[in-house]
C-alpha atoms as one frame of an Amber mdcrd trajectory, in Angstrom:
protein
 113.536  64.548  65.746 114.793  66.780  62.747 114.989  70.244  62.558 112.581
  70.300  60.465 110.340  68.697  62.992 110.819  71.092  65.599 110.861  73.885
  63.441 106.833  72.467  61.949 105.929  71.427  65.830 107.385  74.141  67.631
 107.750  76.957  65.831 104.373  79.511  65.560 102.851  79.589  62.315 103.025
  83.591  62.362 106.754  83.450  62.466 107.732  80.341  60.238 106.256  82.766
  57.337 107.702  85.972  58.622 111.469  87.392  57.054 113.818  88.719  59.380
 114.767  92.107  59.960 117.416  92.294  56.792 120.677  94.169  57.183 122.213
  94.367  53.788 125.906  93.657  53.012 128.063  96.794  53.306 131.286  95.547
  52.874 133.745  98.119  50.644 130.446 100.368  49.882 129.877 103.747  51.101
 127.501 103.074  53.305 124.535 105.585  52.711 121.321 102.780  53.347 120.647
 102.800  57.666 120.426 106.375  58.852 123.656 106.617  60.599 125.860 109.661
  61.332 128.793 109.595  58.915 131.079 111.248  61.593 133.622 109.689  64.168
 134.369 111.115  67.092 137.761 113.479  67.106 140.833 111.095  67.866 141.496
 112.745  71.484 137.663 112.025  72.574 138.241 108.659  71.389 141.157 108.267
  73.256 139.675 109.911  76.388 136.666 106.755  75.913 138.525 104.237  76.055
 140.332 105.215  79.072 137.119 105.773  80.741 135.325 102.434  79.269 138.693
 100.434  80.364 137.878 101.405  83.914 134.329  99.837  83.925 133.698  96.757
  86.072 133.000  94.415  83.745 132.299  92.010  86.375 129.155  93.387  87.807
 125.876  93.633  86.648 125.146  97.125  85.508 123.557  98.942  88.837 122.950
 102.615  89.619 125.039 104.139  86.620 121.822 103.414  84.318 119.782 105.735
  87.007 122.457 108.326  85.980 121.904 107.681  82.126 118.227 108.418  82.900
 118.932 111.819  84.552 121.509 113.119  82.209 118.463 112.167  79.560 116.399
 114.062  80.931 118.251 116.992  81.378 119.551 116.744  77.472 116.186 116.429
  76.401 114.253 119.296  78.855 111.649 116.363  80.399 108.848 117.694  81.760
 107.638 118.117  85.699 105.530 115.328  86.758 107.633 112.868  83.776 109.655
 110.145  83.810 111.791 107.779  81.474 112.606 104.505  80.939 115.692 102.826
  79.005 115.309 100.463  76.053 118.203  98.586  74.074 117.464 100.895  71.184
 114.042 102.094  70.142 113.219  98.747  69.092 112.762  97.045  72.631 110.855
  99.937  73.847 108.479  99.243  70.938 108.150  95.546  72.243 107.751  96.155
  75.425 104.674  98.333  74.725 103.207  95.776  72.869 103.833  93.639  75.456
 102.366  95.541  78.252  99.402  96.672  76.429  98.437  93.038  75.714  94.988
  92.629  76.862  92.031  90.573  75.402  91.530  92.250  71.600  94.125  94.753
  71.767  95.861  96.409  68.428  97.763  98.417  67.490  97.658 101.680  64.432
 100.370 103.832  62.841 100.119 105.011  59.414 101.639 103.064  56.254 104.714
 103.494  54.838 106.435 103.881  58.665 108.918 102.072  60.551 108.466  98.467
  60.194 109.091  97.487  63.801 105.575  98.894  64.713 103.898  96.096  62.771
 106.494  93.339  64.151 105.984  93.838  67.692 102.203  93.566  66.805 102.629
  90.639  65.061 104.897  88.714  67.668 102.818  89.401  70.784 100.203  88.284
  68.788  98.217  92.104  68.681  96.477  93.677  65.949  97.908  95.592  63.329
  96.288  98.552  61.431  98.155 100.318  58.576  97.102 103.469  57.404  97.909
 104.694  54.349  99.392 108.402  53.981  98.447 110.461  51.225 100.253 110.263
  47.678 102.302 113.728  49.084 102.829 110.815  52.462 100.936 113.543  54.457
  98.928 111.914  57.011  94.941 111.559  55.774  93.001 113.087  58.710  89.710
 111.440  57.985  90.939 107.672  57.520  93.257 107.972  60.792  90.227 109.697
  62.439  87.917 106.535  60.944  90.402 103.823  61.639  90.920 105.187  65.200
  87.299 104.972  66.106  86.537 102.153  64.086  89.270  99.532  65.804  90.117
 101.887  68.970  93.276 101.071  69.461  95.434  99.950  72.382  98.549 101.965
  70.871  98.652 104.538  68.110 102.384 105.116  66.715 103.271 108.700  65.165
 106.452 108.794  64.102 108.116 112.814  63.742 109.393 112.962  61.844 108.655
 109.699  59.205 110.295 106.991  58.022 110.696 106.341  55.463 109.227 109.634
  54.414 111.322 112.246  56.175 109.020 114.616  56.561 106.806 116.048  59.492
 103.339 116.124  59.905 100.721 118.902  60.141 100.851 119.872  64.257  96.432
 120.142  63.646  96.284 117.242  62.903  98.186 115.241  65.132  96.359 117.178
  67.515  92.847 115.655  66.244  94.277 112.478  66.411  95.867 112.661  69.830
  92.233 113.771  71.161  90.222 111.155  69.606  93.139 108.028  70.776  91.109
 105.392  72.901  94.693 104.499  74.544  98.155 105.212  74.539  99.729 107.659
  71.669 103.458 106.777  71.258 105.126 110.002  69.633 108.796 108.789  67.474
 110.886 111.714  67.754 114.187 109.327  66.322 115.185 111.645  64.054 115.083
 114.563  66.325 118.448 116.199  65.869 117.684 117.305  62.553 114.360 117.910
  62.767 112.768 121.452  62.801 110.546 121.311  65.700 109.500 119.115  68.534
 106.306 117.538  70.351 108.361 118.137  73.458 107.190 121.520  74.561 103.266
 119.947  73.576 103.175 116.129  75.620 102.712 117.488  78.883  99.426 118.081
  77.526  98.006 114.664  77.788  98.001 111.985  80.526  97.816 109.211  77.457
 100.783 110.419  75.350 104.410 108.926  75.238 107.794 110.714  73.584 110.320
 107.985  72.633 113.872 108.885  71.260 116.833 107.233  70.501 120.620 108.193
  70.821 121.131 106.034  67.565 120.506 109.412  65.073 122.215 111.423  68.188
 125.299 109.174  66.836 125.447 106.304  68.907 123.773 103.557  66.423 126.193
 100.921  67.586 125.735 101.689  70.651 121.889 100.663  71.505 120.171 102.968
  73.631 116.392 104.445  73.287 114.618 106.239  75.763 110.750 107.076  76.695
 109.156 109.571  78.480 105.731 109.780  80.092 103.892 110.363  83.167 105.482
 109.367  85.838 102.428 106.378  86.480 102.398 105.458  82.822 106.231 104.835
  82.940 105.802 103.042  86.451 103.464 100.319  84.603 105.644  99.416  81.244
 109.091  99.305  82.889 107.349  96.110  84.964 107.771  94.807  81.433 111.565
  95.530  80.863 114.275  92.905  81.441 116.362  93.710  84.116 119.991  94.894
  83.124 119.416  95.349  79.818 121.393  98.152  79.173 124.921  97.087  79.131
 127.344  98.649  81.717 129.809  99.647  78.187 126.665 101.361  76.352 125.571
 103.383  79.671 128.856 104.304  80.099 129.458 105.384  76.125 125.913 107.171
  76.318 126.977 109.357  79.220 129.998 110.044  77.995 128.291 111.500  74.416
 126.046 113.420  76.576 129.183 114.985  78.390 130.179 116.163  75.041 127.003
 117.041  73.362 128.643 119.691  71.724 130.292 117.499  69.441 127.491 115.947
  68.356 125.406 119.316  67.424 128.291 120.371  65.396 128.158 116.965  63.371
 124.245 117.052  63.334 124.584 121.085  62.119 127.278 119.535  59.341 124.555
 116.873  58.441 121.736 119.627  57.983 123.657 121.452  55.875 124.597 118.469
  53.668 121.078 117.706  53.346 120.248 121.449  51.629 123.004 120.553  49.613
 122.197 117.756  48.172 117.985 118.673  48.188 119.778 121.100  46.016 121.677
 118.940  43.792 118.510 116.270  43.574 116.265 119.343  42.184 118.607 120.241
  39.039 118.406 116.199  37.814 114.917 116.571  35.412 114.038 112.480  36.187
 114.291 112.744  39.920 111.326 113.747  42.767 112.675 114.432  46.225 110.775
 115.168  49.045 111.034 117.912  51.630 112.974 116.114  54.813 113.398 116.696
  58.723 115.769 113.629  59.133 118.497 113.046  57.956 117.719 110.803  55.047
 116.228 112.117  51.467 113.471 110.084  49.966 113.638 110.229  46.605 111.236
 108.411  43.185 113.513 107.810  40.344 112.028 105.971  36.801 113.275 102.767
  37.734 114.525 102.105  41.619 115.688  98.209  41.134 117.744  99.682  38.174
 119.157 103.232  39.773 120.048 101.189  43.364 122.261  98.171  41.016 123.852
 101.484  39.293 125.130 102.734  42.812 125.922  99.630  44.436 127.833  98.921
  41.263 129.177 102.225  41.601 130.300 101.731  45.293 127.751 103.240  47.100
 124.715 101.672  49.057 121.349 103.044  49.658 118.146 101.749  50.484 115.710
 100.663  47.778 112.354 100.893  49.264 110.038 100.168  46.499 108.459  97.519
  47.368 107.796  98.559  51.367 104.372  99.903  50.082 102.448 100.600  46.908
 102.741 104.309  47.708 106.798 103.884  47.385 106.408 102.809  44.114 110.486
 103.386  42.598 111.350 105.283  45.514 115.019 105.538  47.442 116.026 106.142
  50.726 119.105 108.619  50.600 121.525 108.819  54.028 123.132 111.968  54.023
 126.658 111.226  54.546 129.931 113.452  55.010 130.317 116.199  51.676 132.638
 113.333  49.914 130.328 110.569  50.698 127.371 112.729  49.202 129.286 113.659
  45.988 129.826 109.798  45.483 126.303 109.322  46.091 124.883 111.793  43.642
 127.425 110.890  40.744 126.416 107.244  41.232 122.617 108.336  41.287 122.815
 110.215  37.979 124.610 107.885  36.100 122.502 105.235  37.476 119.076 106.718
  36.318
């Protein structure tokens, strides 16, 4: 049998037409297109990790350390009494294995359109429901069609991401608040983007019995290194970890995590550095006449340009690489996603932009 065969026989439909996540090719750019923090670690932390990762048993399966990940998670981000979290190998498995325990006879999930793509995957692939909803033109979110979808296909999972992506921006506290209330099921609040964000849902999801804070260390600064987290009631958190594959943090990222956490410091003087880049270059994006930018709470800049296929082959040509994300959703129509990087990366950035346009 071919291939071919087995790929026609075997294969699901569903996914034979799907495209895979793409990661474009970054090679000699600056790299200004995936949301990462621009900053290294200072050479003598650096140092002082890999003395401490070199002593890791390599050998073993990871065992209590993760329970010690989960605390100092915790602590960094002020859980609530009466809470408790679960790991994931980045956001991204935590969204699966939602989908996956919320899997029951005509199940779907909702999250409003343009957002995070994985929300609409891990529907797809455990074979849910899916229901986009659009934002507004302004990408604010549109109370009555949320309210309307929500009791229309009462879904198993509602996604709020806080602040957006690809939008940036936060949503009107009211009105998350309507939608919380009127959520059939689960309501799964994205705080990713947290560390440059100008307010919280922390000190607010103690609330509700139904609602779930997930973060990620990846914006924190850790992208490579693959660790998301989720809090909830202690019962709701009982139920989805039955879902989660055992060891799947590695003993290397556990170790890295706590580590970063030991040194937070570091990391809220590079996210300070980062919101201060971004006024900078909100800034610099106002004074060019053909540009819109957006207001932002992340640290990425969405920006509409006249022609987005046209401005994003002027930077790459120009040595820098950002995200086109035009054709994500009608409401993106010419619009790119901007990483703020270090001061010198951003200067590259916005030269290439304007003589790109």
């Amino acid at each position: 049998m071919t291939a071919s065969d087995l790929i026609a026989k075997r294969i699901r439909q569903d996914v034979q037409s799907m495209h895979a996540y793409a990661i474009q090719d970054s090679a000699g750019l600056i790299k200004l297109d995936a949301m990462e923090n621009p900053h290294r670690l200072p050479t003598e932390l650096r140092r002082q990790l890999g003395e401490r990762l070199a002593e890791v048993a390599l050998n073993r399966y990871p065992g209590d350390r993760t329970n010690d990940l989960r605390r100092a998670l915790a602590a960094h981000a002020g859980m609530p009494e009466g809470f408790d979290i679960m790991l994931g190998n980045g956001s991204d498995e935590l969204i699966s294995l939602l989908a996956m325990a919320c899997d029951v006879p005509g199940a779907s999930i909702l999250a409003p359109v343009p957002g995070f793509v994985m929300y609409g995957m891990s529907a797809q692939l455990q074979g849910l429901g899916f229901n986009g909803v659009d934002l507004t033109p302004d990408f604010e979110l549109d109370e009555r069609a949320m309210l309307a979808a929500i009791d229309r296909h009462q879904p198993s999972i509602i996604y709020l991401a806080y602040p957006n992506n690809p939008t940036a921006n936060l949503w009107d506290d009211g009105v998350i608040e309507k939608i919380v209330r009127a959520a059939p099921g689960l309501v799964v609040i994205d705080e990713a983007y947290q560390p440059f964000a100008s307010r919280s849902y922390i000190d607010r999801v103690e609330r509700h019995q139904h609602v779930l804070l997930m973060r990620t260390l990846s914006k924190f600064g850790l992208a490579g290194v693959r660790i998301g987290y989720m809090m909830g009631p202690q019962a709701l958190i009982a139920e989805i970890d039955k879902v989660r594959p055992p060891y799947n943090i590695s003993v290397l990222n556990c170790e890295a995590a706590l580590f970063a956490l030991a040194h937070q410091d570091e990391f809220a003087r590079q996210a300070q550095a980062i919101r201060d880049q971004r006024q900078v270059v909100q800034a610099a994006l106002a004074a060019l006449p053909s540009v819109k930018a957006w207001p932002s709470d992340a640290n990425m800049i969405l920006v509409r340009v006249p022609d987005a296929a046209h401005a994003f082959d002027g930077m790459r040509a120009r040595g820098v690489l950002v995200k086109n994300v035009s054709r994500m959703h009608p409401l993106l129509a010419d619009c790119l996603r901007l990483t703020i990087g270090t001061a010198e990366e951003n200067e590259r950035m916005l030269a290439a932009l304007q003589a790109s346009l």
